[in-house]
C-alpha positions in Angstrom: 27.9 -6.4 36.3 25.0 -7.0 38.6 22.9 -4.9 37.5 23.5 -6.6 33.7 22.7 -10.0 35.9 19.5 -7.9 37.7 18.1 -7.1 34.0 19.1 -10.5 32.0 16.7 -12.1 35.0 13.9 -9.7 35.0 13.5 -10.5 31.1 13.2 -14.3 31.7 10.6 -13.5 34.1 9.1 -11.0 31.3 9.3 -14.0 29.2 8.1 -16.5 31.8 5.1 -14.5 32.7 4.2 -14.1 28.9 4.4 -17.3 28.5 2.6 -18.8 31.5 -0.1 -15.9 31.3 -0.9 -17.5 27.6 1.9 -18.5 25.9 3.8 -17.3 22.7 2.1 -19.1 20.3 -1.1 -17.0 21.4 0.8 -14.4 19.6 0.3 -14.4 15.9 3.0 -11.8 14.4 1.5 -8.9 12.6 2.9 -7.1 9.5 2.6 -3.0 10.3 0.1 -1.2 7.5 2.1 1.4 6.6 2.0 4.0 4.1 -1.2 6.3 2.1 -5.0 4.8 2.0 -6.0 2.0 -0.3 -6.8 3.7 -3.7 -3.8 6.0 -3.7 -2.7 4.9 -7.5 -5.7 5.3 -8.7 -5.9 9.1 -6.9 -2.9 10.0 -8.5 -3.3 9.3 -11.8 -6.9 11.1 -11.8 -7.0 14.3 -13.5 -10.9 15.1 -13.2 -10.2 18.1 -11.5 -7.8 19.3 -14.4 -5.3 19.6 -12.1 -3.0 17.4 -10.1 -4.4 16.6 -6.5 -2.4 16.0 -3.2 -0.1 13.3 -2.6 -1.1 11.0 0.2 2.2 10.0 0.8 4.5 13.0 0.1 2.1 16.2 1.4 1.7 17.3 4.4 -1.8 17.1 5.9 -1.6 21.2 5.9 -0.9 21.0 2.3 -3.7 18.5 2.2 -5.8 20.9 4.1 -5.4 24.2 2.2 -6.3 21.9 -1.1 -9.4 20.8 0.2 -10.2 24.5 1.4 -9.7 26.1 -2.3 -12.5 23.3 -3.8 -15.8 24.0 -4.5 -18.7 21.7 -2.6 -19.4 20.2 -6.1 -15.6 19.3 -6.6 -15.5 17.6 -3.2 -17.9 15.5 -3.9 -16.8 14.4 -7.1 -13.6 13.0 -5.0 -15.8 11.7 -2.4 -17.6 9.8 -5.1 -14.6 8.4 -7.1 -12.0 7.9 -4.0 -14.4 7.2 -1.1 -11.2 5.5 0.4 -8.8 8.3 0.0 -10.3 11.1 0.9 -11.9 9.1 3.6 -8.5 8.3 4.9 -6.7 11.3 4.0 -5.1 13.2 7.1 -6.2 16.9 6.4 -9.6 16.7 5.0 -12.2 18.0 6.6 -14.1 15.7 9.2 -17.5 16.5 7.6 -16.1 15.2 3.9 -14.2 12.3 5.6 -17.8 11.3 7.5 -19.5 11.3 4.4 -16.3 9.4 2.0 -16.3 6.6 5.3 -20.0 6.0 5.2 -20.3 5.4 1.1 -17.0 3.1 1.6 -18.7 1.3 4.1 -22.0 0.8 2.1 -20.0 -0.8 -0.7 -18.2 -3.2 1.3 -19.1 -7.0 0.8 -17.1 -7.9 3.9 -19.2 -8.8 6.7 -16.9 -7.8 9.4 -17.6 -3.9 9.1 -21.4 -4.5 8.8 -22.0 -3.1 12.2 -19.9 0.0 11.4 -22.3 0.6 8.2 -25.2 -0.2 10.1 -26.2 3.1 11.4 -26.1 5.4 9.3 -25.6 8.8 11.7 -21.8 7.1 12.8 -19.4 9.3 12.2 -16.6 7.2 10.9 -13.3 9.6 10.5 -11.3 6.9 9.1 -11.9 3.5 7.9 -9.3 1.3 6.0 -10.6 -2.2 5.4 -7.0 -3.5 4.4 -5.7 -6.2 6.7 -7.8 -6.7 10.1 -9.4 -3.2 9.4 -8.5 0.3 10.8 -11.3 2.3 11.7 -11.2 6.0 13.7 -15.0 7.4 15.0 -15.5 10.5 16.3 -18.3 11.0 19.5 -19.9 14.5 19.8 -19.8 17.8 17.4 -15.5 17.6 16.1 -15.9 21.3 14.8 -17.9 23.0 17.8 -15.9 21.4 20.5 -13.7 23.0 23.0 -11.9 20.2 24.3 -11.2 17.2 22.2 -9.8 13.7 23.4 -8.2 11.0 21.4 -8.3 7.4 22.6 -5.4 5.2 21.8 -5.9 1.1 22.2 -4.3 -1.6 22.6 -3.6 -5.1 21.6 -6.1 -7.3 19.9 -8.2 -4.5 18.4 -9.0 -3.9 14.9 -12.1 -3.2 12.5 -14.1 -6.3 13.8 -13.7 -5.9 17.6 -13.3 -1.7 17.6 -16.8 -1.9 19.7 -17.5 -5.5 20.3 -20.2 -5.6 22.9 -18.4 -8.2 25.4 -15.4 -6.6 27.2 -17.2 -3.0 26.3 -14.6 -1.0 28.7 -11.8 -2.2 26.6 -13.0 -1.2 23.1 -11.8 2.3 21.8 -15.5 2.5 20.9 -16.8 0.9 24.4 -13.8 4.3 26.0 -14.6 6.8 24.1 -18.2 6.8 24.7 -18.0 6.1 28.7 -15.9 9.6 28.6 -18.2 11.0 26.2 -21.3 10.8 27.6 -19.7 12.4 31.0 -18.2 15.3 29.0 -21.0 16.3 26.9 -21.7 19.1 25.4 -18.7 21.3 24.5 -16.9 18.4 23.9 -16.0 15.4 21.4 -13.6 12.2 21.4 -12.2 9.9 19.0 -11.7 6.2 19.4 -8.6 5.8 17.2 -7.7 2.7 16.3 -5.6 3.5 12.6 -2.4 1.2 13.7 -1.9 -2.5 14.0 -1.9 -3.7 16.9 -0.4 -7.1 18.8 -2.8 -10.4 18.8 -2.4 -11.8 21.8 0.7 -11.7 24.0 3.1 -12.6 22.1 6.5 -11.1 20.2 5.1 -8.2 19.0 3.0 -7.5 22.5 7.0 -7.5 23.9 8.3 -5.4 21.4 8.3 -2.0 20.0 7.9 -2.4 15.6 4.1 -2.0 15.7 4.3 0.5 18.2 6.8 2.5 16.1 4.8 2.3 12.9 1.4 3.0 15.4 3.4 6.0 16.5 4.3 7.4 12.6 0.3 7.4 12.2 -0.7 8.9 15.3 1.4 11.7 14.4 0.1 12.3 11.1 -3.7 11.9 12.1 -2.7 14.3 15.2 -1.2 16.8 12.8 -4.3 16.2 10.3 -6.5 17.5 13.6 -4.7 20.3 13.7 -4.9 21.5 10.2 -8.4 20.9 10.2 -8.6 23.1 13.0 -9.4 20.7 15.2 -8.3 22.0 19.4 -5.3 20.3 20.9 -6.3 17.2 22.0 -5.9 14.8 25.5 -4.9 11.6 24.9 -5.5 8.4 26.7 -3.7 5.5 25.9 -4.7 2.1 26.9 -2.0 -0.6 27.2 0.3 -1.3 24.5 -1.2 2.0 22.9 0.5 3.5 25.7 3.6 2.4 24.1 2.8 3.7 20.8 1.7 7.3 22.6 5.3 7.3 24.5 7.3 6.9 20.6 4.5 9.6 19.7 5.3 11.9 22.8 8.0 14.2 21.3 6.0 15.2 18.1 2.2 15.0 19.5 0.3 17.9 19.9 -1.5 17.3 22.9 -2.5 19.0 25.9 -2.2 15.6 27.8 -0.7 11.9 28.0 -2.8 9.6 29.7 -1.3 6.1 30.4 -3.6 3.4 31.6 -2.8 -0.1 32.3 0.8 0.5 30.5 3.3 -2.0 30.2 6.0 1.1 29.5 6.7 4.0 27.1 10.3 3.0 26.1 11.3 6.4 28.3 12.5 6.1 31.7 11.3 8.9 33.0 8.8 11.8 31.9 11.6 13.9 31.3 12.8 11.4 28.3 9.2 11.8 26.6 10.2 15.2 25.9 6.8 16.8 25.9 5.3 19.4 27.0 2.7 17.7 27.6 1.0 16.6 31.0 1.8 13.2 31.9 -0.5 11.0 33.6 -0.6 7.2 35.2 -3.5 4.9 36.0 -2.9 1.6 37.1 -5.4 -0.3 39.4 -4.1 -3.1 42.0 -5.7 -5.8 39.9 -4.5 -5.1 36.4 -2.5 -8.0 35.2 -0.3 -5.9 33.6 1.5 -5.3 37.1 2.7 -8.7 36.7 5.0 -8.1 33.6 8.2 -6.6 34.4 8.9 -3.4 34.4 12.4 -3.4 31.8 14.0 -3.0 28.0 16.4 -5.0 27.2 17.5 -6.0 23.7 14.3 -4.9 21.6 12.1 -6.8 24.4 10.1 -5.2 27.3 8.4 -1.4 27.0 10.6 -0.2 30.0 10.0 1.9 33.3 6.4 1.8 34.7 5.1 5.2 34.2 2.6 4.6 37.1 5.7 4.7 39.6 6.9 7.5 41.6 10.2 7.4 39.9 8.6 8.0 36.8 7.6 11.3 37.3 4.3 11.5 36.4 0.6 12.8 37.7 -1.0 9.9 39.5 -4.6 9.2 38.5 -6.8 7.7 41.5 -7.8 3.9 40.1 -8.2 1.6 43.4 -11.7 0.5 42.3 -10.6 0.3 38.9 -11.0 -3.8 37.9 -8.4 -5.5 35.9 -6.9 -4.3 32.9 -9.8 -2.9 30.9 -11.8 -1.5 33.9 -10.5 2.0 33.9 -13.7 3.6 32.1 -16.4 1.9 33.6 -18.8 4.2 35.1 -18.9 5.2 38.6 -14.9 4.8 39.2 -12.2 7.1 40.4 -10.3 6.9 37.3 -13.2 7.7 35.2 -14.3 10.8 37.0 -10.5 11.9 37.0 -10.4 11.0 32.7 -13.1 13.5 32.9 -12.0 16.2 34.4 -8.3 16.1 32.7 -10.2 16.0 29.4 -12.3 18.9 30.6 -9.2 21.0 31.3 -10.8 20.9 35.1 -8.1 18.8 36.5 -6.7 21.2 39.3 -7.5 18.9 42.1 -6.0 15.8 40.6 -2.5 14.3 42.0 -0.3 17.7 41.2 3.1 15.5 41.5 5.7 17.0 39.4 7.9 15.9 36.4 11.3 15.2 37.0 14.0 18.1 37.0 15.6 18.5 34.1 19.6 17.3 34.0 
């Protein structure tokens, strides 16, 4: 009984610090985009091919994969031409056709909020799906030469039209991905992801897990479209509530590594209930805001345990000169040179704590 009374109290103070931190109303609740890229009837019913082309919804991104393999370069391109959006989109195509289907969608948009994405014209845009707020995934370095890939999962308040907005750089997938980039190098590539909805704000659906589950369902698929386009198993950092949708993700991610910074929970307890084989680690800096919010689940609200305690079970990154919550990949910090050397595979003299034992 008290420890019902412990947890009905620590989510009044979950909603109390919500609240005061900027209230619910700052919160406006999302609808999840779910299902295959914008086009997809149109795909279907095309038959220029004289024969019947993949699913988006139904095949696999393997069976997507060995479709695209047994096409001829002018047969691509005839889909890249009529379904820019599909193929563009499609988990299992390879990168180099989905570069090229992004950056012809991009030139015929009219909506001035993906401008900058079409503005150079050597991006390499591996996803881009202007429905809703806009969901956009760009790759940094050579994808098919690399030997260690890394996939960066945001958080809340990020979409088409802020995925590398030039104020708050460190907490952009864009503004990530290139700070580890460009201490990686050569040999290696990473991906700012940001093909889910996320929260606005910190409201409801900051507190709650349905955009995270539907986040975690694309993940997936995009992970598994990586791997069919033989793409090396990635490490993958999650920033805040994309921690969240990476901890739903755990048990059917191919990944080398979970990276958690700045997490308000995984909805696990412990690393054990990620069930991965993955390694699992933690970055939290003393003045991230996030330490703040309670630590709990209870009824659908709160992300559960901190994965940055010791009773989590997972690898501590070093992050004391870290600052705030979107701080973690600014250059020159601890937790920057450790995201470096986990995503080089060098990470042998990072925290070595263990996972918990098994029951």
């Amino acid at each position: 009984m008290r420890r019902y009374a412990r947890t009905l109290v620590a989510v009044a103070l979950a909603t109390t610090v919500v609240a005061g931190t900027a209230g619910w109303a700052s919160g406006n609740a999302q609808q999840a985009l779910t299902g295959p890229p914008p086009g997809t009837a149109a795909w279907r019913a095309d038959q220029v091919l004289g024969r019947e082309l993949p699913d988006p919804e139904r095949d696999t991104p393997s069976e997507v994969s060995a479709f695209f393999r047994g096409l001829s370069d002018r047969d691509r391109q005839t889909l890249v031409v009529r379904h820019p959006l599909v193929v563009g989109n499609l988990d299992g195509v390879p990168a180099e056709l989905r570069y090229r289907a992004n950056a012809r969608a991009l030139r015929s948009s009219h909506d001035p909020r993906y401008a900058h994405l079409a503005a150079d014209p050597h991006r390499q845009i591996l996803a881009f799906d202007p429905r809703g707020r806009g969901q956009v995934a760009e790759v940094f370095g050579d994808l098919r030469a690399a030997r260690q890939v890394s996939v960066v999962v945001p958080g809340s308040d990020i979409d088409a039209g802020t995925f590398d907005r030039r104020t708050d750089v460190y907490g952009t997938p864009a503004g990530m991905a290139r700070s580890l980039y460009a201490r990686t190098g050569r040999g290696s590539a990473v991906i700012a992801w940001a093909g889910y909805t996320t929260p606005v704000g910190l409201g409801v659906d900051a507190a709650t897990g349905s955009l995270a589950e539907a986040g975690a369902d694309r993940l997936t698929r995009f992970d598994d479209g990586l791997a069919a386009d033989g793409v090396p198993t990635p490490a993958v950092f999650c920033h805040s509530y994309g921690s969240v949708v990476c901890g739903l993700a755990a048990s059917r991610l191919r990944a080398t590594d979970l990276v958690v910074l700045g997490s308000p929970g995984m909805r696990a307890d412990n690393v054990r209930d990620l069930h991965t084989d993955a390694r699992v680690w933690a970055a939290k800096d003393p003045s991230d805001w996030i330490d703040k919010v309670p630590h709990v689940e209870f009824a659908g609200l709160g992300h559960g345990a901190d994965p940055a305690s010791a009773a989590f079970g997972a690898r501590r990154v070093p992050a004391a000169d870290a600052h705030g919550h979107t701080g973690y990949f600014a250059p020159g910090t601890e937790s920057l040179r450790a995201f470096v050397k986990i995503a080089e595979g060098a990470h042998a003299g990072l925290d070595k704590r263990p996972v918990l034992p098994a029951r």
